[in-house]
LUMFITI-847076 format. One record per residue: x, y, z negated of N, C-alpha, C, CB in turn; residue number from 1; residue in three letters. Coordinates in steps of 0.1 Angstrom, whole numbers, padded with zeros to 4 digits. Each point is the difference from the previous one (the first is absolute). Glycine has a CB too. Layout:
BEGIN
n.u|n.v|n.w|ca.u|ca.v|ca.w|c.u|c.v|c.w|cb.u|cb.v|cb.w|k|r
X|Y|Z|X|Y|Z|X|Y|Z|X|Y|Z|NUM|ALA
...
//
This chain:
BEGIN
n.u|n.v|n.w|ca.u|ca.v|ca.w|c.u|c.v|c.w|cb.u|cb.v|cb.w|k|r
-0191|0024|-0115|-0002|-0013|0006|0009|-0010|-0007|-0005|0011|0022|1|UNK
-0003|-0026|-0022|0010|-0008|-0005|0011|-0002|0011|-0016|-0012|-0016|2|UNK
0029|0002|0009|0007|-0003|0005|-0001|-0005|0013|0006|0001|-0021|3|UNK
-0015|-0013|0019|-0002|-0008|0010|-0008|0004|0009|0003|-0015|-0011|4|UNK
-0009|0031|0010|-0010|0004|0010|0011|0005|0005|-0025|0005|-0007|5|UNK
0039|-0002|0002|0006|0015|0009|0010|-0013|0011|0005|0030|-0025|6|UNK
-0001|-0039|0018|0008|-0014|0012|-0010|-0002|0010|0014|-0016|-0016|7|UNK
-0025|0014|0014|-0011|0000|0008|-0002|0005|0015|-0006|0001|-0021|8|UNK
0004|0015|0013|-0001|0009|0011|0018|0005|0005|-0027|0009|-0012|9|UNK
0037|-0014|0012|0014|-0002|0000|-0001|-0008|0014|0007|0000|-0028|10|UNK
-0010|-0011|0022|0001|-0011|0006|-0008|0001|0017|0001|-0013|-0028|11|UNK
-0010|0013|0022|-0012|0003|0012|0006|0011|0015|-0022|0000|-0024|12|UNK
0026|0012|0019|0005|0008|0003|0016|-0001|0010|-0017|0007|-0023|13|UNK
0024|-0016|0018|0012|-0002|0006|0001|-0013|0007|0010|0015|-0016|14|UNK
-0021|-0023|0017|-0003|-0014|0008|-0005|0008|0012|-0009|-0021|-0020|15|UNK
0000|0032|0014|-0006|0005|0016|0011|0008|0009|-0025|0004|-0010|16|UNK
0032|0001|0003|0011|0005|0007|0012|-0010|0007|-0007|0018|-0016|17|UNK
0006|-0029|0010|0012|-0010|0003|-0010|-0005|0019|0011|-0013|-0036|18|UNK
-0022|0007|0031|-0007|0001|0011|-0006|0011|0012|-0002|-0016|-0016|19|UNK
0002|0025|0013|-0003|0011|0015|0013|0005|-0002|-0027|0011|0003|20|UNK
0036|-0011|-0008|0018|0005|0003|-0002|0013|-0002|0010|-0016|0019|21|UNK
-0019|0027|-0027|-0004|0011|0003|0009|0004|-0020|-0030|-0002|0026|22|UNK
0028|0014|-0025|0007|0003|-0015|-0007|0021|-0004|0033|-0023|0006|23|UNK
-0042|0022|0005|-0010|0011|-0007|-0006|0003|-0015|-0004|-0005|0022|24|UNK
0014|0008|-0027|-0006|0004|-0018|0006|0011|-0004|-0002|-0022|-0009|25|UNK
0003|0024|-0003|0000|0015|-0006|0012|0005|-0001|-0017|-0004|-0011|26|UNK
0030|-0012|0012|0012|0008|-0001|0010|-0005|0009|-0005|0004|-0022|27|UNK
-0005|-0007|0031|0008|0001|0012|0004|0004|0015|-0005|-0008|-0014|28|UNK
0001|0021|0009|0003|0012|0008|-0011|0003|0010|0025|-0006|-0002|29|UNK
-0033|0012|0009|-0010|0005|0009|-0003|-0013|0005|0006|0024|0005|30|UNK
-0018|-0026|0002|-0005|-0007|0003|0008|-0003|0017|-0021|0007|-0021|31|UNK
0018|-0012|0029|0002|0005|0014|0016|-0005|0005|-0018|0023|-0006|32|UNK
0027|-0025|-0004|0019|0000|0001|-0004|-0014|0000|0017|0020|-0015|33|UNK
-0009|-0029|0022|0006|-0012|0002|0010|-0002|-0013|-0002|0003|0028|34|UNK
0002|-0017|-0033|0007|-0007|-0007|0016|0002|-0005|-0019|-0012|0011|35|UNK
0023|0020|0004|0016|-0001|0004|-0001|0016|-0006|0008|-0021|0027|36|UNK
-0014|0027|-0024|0000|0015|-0004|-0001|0000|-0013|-0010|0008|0017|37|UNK
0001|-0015|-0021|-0008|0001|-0014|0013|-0002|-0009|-0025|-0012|0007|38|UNK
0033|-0002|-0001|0013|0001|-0010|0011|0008|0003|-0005|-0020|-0005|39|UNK
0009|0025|0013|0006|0013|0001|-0004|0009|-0009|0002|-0004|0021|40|UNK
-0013|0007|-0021|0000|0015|-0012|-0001|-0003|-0012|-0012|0014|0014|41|UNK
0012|-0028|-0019|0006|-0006|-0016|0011|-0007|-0002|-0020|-0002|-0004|42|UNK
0027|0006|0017|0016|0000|-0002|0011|-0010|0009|-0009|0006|-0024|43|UNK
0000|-0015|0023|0011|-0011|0015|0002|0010|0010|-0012|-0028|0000|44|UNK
0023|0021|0001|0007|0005|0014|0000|-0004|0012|0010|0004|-0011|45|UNK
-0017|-0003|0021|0001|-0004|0016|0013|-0010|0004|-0011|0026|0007|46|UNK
0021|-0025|-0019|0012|-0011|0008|-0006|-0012|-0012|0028|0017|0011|47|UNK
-0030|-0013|-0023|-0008|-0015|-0005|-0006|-0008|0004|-0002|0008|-0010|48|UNK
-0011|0005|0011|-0010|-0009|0010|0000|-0009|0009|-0004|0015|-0003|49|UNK
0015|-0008|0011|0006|-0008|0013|0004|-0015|0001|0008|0019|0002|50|UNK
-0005|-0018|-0020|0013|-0016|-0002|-0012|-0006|-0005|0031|0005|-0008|51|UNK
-0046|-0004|0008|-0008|-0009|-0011|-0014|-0005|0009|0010|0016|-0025|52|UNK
-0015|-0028|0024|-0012|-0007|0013|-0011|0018|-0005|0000|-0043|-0002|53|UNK
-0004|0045|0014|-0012|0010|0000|-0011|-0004|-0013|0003|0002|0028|54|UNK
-0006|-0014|-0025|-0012|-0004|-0006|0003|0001|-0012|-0007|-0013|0015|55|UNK
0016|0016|-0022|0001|0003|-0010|-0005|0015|-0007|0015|-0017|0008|56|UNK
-0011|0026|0000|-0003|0006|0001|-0014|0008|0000|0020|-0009|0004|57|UNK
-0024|0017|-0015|-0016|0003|-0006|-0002|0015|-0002|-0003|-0024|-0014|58|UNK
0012|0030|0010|-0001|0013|-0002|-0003|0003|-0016|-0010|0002|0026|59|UNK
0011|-0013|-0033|-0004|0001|-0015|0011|0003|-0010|-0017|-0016|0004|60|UNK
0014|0025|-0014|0006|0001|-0005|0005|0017|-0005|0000|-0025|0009|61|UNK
0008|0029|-0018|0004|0010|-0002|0012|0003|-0003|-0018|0000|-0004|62|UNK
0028|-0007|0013|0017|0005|-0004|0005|-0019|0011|0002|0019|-0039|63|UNK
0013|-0015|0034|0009|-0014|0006|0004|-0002|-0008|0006|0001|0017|64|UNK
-0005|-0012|-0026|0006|-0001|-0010|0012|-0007|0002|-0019|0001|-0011|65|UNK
0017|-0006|0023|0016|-0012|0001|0011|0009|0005|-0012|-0025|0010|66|UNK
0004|0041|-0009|0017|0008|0002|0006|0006|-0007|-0003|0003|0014|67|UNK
-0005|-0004|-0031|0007|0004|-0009|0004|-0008|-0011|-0010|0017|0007|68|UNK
0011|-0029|-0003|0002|-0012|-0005|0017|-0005|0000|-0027|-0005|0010|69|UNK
0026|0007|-0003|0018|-0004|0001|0002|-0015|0001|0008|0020|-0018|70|UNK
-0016|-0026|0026|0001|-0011|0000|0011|-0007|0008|-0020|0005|-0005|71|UNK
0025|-0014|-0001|0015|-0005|0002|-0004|-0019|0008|0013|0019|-0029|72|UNK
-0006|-0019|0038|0003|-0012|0004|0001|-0017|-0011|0010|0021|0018|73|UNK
-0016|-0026|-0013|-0003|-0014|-0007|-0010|-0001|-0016|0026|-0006|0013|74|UNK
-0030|0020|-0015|-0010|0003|-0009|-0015|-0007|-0002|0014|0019|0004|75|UNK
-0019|-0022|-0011|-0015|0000|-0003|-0011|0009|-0004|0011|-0016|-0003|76|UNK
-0016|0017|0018|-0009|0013|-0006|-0017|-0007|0004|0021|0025|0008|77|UNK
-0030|-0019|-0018|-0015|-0001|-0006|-0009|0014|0007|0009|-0013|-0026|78|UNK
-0015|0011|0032|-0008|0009|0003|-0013|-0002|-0004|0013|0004|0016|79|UNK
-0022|0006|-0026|-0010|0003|-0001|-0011|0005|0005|0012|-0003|-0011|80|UNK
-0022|-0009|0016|-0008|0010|0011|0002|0002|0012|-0001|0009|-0014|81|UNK
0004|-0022|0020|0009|0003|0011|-0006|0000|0017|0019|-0012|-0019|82|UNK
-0035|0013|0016|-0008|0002|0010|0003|-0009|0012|-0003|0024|-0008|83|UNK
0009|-0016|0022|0004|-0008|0010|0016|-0003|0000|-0022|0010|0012|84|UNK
0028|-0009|-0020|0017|0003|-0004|0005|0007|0004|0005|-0014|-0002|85|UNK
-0005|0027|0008|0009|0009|0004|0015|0000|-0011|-0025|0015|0012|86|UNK
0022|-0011|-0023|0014|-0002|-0007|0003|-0013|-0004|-0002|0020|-0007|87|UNK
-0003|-0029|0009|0005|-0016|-0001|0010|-0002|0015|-0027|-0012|-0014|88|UNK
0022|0016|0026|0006|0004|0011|0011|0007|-0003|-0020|0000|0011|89|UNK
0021|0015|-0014|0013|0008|-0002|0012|-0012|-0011|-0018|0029|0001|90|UNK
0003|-0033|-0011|0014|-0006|-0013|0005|-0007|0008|-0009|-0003|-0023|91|UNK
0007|-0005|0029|0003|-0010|0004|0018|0001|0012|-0034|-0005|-0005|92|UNK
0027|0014|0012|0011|0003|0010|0013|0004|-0010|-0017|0009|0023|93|UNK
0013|0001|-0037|0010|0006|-0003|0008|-0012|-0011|-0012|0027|0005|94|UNK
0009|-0035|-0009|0004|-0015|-0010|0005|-0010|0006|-0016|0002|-0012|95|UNK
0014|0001|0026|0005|-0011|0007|0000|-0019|0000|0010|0024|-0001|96|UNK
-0007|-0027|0004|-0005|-0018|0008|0007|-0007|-0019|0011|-0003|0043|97|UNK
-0005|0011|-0046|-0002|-0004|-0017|-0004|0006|-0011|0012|-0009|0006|98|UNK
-0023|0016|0000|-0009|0006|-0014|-0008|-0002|0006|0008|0017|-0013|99|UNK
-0022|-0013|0001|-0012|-0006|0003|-0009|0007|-0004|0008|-0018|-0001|100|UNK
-0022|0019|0007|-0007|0013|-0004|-0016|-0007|0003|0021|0023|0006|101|UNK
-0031|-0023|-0020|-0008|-0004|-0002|-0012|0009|0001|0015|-0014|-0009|102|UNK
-0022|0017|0015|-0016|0007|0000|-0010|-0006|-0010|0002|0005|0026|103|UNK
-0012|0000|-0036|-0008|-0002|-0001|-0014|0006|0004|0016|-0007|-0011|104|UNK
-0025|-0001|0008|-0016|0015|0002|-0012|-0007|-0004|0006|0013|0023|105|UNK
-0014|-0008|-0028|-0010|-0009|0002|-0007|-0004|0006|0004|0003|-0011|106|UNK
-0006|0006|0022|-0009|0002|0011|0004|-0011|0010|-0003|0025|-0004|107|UNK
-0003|-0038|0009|0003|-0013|0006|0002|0003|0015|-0015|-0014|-0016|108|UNK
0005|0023|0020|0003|0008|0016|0009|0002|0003|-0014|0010|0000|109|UNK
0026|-0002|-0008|0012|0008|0001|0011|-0013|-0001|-0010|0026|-0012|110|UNK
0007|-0035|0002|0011|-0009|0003|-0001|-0009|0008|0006|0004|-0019|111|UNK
-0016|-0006|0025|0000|-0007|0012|0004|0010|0009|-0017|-0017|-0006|112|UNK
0018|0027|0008|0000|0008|0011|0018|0002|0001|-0029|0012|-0003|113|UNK
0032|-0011|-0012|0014|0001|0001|0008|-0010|0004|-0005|0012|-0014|114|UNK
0002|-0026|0007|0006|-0013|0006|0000|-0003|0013|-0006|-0008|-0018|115|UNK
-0004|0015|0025|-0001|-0004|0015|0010|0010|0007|-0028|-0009|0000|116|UNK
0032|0018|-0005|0008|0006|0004|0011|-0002|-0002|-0013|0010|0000|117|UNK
0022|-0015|-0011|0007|-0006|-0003|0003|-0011|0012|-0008|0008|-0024|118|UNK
0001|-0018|0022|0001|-0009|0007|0003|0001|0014|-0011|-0007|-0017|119|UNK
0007|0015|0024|-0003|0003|0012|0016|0009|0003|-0031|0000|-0002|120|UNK
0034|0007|-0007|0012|0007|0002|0013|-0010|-0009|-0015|0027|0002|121|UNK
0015|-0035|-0003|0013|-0013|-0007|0006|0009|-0010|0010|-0016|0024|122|UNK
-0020|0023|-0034|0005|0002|-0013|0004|-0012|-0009|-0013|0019|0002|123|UNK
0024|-0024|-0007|0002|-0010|-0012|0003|0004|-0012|0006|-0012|0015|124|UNK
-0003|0023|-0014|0005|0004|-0017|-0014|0011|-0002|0036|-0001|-0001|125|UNK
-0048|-0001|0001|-0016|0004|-0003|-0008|-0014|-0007|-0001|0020|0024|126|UNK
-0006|-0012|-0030|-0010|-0005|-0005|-0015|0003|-0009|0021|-0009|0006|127|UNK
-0032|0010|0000|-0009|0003|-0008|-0008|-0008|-0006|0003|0014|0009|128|UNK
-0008|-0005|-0020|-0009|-0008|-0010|-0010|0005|-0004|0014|-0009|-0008|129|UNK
-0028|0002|0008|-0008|0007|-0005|-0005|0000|-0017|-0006|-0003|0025|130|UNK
0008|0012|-0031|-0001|0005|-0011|0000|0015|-0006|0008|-0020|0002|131|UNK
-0015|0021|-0014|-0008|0015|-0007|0018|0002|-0008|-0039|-0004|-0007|132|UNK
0039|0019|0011|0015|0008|-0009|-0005|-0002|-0011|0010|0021|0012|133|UNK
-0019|-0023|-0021|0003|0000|-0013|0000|-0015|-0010|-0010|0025|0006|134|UNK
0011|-0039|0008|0003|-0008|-0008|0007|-0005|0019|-0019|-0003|-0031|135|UNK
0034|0005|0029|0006|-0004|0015|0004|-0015|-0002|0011|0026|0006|136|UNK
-0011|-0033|0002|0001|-0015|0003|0019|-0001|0009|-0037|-0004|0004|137|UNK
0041|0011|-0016|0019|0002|0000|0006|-0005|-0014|-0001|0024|0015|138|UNK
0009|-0034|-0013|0009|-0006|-0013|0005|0015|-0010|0012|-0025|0017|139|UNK
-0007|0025|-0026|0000|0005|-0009|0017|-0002|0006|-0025|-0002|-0019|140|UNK
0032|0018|0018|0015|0003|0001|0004|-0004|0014|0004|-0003|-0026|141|UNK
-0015|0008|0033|0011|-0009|0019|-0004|0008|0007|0000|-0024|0004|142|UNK
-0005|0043|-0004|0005|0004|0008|0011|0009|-0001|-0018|-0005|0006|143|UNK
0024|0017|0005|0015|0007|-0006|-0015|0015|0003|0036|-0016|0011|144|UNK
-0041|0019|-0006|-0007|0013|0005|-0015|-0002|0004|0022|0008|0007|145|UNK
-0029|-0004|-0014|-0015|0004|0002|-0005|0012|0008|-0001|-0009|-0022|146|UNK
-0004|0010|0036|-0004|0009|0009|-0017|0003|-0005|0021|-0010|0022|147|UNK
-0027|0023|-0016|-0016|0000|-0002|0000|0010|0007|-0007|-0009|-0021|148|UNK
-0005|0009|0028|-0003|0015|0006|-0012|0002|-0005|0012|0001|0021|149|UNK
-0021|0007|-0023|-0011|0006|-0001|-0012|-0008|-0007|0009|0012|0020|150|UNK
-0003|-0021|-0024|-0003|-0012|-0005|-0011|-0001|-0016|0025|-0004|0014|151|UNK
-0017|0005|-0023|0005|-0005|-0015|-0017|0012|-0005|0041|-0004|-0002|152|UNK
-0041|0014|0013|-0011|0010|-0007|-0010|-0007|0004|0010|0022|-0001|153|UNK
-0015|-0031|0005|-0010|-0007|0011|-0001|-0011|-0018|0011|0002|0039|154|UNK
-0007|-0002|-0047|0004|-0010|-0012|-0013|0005|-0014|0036|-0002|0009|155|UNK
-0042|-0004|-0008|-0010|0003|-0017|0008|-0002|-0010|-0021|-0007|0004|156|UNK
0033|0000|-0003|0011|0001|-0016|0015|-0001|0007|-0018|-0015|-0021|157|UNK
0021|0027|0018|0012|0007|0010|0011|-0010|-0012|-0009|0035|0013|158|UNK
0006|-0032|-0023|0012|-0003|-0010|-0001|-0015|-0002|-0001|0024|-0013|159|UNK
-0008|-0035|0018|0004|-0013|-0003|0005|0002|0017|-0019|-0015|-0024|160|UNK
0019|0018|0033|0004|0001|0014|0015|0004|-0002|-0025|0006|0010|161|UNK
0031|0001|-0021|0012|0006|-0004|0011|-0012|-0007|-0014|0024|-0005|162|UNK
0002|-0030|-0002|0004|-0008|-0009|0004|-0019|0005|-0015|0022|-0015|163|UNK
0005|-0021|0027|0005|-0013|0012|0012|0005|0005|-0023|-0008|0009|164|UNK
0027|0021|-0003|0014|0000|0004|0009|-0004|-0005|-0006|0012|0008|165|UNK
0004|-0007|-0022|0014|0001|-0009|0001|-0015|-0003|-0002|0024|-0013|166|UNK
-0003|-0031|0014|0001|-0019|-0002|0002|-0004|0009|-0012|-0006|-0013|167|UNK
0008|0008|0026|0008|-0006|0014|0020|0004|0003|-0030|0005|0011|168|UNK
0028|0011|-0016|0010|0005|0002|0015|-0008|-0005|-0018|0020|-0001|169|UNK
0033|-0022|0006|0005|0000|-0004|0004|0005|-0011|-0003|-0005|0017|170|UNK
0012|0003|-0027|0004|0009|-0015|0012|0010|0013|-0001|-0022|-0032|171|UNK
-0002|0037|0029|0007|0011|0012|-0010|0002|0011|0024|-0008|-0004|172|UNK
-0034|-0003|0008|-0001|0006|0010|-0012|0015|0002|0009|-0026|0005|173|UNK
-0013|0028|0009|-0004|0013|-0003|-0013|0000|0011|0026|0012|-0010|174|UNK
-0038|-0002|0009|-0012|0005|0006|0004|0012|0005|-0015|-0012|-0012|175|UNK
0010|0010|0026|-0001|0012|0003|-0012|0004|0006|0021|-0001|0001|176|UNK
-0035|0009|-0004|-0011|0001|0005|-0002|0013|0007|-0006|-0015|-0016|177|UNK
-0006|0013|0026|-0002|0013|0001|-0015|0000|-0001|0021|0006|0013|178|UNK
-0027|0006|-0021|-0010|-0005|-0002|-0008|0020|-0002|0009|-0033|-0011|179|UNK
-0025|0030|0008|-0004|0015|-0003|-0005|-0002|-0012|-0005|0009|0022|180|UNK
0009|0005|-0028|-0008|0004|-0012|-0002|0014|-0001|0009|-0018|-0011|181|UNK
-0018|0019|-0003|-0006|0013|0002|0011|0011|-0009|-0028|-0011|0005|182|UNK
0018|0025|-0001|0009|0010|-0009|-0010|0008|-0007|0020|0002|0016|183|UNK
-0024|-0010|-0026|-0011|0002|-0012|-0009|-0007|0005|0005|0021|-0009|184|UNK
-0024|-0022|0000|0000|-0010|0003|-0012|0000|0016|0008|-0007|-0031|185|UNK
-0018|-0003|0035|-0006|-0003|0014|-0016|0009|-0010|0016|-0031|0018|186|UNK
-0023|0035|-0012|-0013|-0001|-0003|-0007|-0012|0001|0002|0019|0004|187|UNK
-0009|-0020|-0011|-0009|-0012|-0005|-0004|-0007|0012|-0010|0012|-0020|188|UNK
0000|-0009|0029|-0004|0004|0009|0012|-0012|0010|-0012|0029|-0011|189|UNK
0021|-0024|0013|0008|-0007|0011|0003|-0011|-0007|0011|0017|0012|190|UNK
-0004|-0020|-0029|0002|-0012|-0010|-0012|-0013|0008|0008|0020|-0028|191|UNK
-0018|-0011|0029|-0011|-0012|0005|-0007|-0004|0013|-0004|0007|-0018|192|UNK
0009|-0001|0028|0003|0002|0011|0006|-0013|0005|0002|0024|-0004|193|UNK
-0011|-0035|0011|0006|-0010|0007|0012|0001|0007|-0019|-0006|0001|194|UNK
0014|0014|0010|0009|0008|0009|0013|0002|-0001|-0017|0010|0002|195|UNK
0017|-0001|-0013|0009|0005|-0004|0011|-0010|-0008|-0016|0021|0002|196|UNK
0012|-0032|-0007|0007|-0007|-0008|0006|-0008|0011|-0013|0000|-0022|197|UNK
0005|-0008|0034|0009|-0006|0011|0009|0010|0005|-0017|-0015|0007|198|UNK
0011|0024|-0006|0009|0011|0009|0013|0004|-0010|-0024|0012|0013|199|UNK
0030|-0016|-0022|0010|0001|-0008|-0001|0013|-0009|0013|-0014|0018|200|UNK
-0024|0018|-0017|-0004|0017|-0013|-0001|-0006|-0015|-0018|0016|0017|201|UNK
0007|-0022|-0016|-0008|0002|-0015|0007|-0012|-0011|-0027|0007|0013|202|UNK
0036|-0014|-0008|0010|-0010|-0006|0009|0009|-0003|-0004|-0023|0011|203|UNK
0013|0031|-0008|0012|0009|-0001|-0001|0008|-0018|0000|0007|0034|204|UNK
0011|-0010|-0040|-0001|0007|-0012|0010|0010|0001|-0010|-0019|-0012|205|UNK
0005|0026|0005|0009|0010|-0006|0017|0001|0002|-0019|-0003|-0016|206|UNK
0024|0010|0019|0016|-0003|0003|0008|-0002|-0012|-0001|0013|0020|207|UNK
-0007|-0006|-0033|0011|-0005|-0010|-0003|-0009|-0006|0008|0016|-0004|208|UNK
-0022|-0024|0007|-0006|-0011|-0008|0007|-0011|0010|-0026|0011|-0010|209|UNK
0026|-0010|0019|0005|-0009|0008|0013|-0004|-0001|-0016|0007|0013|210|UNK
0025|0002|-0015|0016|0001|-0003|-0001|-0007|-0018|0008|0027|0021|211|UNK
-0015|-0025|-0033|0003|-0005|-0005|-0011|-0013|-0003|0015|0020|-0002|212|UNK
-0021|-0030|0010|-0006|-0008|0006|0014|-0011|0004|-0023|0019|0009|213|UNK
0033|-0013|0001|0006|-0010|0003|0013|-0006|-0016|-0005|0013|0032|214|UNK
0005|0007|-0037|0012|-0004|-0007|-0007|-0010|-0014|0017|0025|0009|215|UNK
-0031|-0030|-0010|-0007|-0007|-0012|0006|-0013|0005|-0024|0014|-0008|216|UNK
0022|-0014|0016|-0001|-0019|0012|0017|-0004|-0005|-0018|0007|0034|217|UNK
0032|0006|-0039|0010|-0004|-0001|0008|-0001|0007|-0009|-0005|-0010|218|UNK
0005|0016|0023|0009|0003|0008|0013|0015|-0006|-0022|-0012|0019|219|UNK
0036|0012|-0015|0005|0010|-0005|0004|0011|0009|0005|-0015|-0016|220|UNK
0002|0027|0019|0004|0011|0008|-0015|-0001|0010|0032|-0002|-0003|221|UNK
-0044|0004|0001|-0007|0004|0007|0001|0010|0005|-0010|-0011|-0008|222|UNK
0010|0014|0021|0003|0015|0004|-0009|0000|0020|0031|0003|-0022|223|UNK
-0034|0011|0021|-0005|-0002|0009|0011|0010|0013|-0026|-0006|-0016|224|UNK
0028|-0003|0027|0006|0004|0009|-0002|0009|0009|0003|-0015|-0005|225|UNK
-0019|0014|0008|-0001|0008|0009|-0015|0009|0000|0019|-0017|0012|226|UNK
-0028|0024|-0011|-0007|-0002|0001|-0010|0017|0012|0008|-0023|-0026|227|UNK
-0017|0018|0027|-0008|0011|0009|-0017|0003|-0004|0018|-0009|0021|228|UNK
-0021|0018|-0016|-0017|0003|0001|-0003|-0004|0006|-0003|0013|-0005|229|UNK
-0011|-0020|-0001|-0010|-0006|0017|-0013|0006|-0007|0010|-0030|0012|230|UNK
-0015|0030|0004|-0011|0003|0001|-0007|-0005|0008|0005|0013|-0007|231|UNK
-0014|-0027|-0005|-0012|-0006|0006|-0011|0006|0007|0005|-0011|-0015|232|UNK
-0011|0003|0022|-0009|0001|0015|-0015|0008|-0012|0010|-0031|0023|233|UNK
-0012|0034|-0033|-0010|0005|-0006|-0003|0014|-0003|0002|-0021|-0007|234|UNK
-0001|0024|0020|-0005|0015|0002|0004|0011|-0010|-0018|-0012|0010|235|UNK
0031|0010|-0012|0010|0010|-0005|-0007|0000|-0014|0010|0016|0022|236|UNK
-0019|-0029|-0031|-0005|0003|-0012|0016|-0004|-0011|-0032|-0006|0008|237|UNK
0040|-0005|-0002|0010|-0001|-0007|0012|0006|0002|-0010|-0016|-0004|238|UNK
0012|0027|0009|0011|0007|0006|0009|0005|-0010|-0012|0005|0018|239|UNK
0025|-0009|-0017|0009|0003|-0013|-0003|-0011|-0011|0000|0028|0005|240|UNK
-0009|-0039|-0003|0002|-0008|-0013|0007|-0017|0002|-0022|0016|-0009|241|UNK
0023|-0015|0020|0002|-0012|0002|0018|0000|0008|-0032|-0006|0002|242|UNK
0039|-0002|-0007|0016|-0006|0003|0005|-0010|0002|0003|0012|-0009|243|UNK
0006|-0011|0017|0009|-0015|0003|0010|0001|-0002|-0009|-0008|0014|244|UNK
0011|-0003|-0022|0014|0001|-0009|0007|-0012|0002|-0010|0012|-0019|245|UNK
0024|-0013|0021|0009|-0012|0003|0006|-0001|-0013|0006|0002|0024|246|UNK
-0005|-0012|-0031|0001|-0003|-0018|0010|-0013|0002|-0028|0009|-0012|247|UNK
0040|-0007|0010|0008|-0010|-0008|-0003|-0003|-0011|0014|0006|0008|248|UNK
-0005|-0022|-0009|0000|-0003|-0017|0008|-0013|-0001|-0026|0011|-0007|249|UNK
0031|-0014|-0003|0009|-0013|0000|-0008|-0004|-0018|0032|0010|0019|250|UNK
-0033|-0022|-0012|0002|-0011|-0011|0013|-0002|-0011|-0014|-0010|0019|251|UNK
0007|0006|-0031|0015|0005|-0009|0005|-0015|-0005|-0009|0027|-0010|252|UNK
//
């Protein structure tokens, strides 16, 4: 598919979700679980949760990234992809009333949906924007930390999406993603798979293509923190090939 067919079906895909509040797809755990569950078993914690507006809250995604982040008070942090803000929410509490933490997305649903939340809960140090990761609408050298969840694989050119961070980024500063990739390669078959490409599969590359993906863009000590097995909703055809991985990296 072209590029613009796969934002397309991207796009389409996470407006409808922003609107029925629902997050039923391939990698996001059985059908049937509530939102609050949903993020529970990709890692937030029930006392997070607690400190962040509901509505934020979607069930999307594949890891927390803002807990392996190390994020520090009066910081500037970038989130990629940032749906309804759940980690614009966490950044936010953890940066405190002098740091600042920016969402993007491209999906117009979501950032309206986020701002109203925002607003409604007297967030001041938030803000979203609508814009595509691989040309972000962020000054060049003004943030300290780049957040993403499940995101960046949702991307038809992962490496100009690598390569927008590293120009926003502070000189030091650092990404921390969490994202899925595979373990060798997808069959054809899914690569083409609408479905499967909203559903965060058929975008996912390779884990070592992907790892040296970030380190072309000019990022240094890439390393991955953390990572686990999933297993997408597709009838145990991808079982054992698909991972989520939490991936540092600092700008040099």
């Amino acid at each position: 598919m072209k590029n613009s067919e796969i934002k397309k079906i991207v796009k389409k895909r996470y407006s409808q979700i922003a609107k029925e509040g629902t997050s039923c797809c391939l990698t996001c755990g059985p059908c049937g679980h509530n939102a609050t569950e949903q993020a529970k078993r990709i890692g937030y914690s029930e006392e997070e949760l607690g400190k962040i507006p509901k509505e934020a809250v979607m069930g999307l995604g594949c890891g927390n990234p803002t807990a392996l982040a190390d994020l520090r008070e009066g910081e500037t942090v970038l989130d990629l992809g940032t749906g309804a803000g759940i980690d614009v929410f966490l950044a936010a509490n953890k940066v405190g009333p002098e740091g600042y933490v920016i969402g993007v997305d491209m999906t117009e649903e979501m950032i309206k949906k986020a701002n109203k939340t925002a607003k409604k809960h007297g967030y001041k140090n938030v803000e979203f924007r609508v814009g595509e990761i691989e040309n972000l609408p962020v000054e060049d050298n003004s943030v300290d930390v780049i957040i993403s969840n499940c995101v960046i694989n949702l991307s038809p050119d992962k490496l100009r999406t690598y390569q927008e961070a590293y120009r926003v980024l502070k000189p030091g500063g650092r990404v921390l993603i969490s994202d899925l990739v595979t373990e060798g390669e997808l069959p054809e078959k899914i690569r083409r798979n609408s479905d499967a490409w909203a559903g965060c599969i058929a975008g996912a590359l390779e884990k070592r293509k992907y790892i040296e993906t970030i380190r072309k863009a000019g990022f240094r000590d890439v390393k991955i923190v953390s990572q686990n097995t999933y297993e997408p909703g597709l009838n145990g055809v991808l079982r054992g090939k698909i991972t989520s991985v939490k991936i540092k990296a600092y700008k040099k």
